[in-house]
N, C-alpha and C positions, 0 to 999 in steps of 0.2 A: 504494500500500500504506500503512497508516496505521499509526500507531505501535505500537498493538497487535498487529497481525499481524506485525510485524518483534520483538518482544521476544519472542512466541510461537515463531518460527522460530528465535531465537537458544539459545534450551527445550526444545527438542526434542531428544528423547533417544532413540536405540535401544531395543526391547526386552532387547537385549545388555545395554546400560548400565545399563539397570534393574535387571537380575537383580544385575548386579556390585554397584550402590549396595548395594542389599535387603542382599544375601550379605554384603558385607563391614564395614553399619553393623551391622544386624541391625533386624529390625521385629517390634512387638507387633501382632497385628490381635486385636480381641474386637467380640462382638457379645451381644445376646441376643436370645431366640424365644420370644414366649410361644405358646401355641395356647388360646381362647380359646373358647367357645360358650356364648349367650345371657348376656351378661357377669360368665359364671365361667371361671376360669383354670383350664383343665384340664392344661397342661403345662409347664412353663420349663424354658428352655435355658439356660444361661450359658456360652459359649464363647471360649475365650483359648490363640492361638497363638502361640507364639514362632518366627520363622523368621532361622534366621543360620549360619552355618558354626561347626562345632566350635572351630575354631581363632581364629575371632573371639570367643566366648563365652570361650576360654581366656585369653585375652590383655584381654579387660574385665575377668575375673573379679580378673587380675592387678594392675589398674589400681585398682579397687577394694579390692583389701587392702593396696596400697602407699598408702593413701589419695586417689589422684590423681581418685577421682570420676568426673567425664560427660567 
């Protein structure tokens, strides 16, 4: 096994764990969509989600007016 494949298996995370990370830092995901024909822009998307537990969001929001930032 080479070094790689041992730092990868040391990375490996549940889908459980994932969720918890996600849920409990919180994650921005955005993207955009254009749609597009004979190279006119017929439609843009701009899309931006925030995913995180309410309770997480409360307790940043608390961090942030107490000044304490990231």
């Amino acid at each position: 096994m080479t070094s790689g494949d041992q730092r990868a298996q040391k990375h490996q995370v549940t889908l459980l764990e994932l969720v918890d990370r996600v849920l409990n830092r919180g994650v921005v995901i955005s993207g955009d969509v254009t749609l597009s024909v004979a190279d006119g822009d017929l439609v843009y998307v701009g899309l931006r989600m925030l995913l995180s537990l309410v309770g997480t969001l409360g307790e940043q929001q608390g961090q942030v007016a107490a000044g304490g930032g990231t």
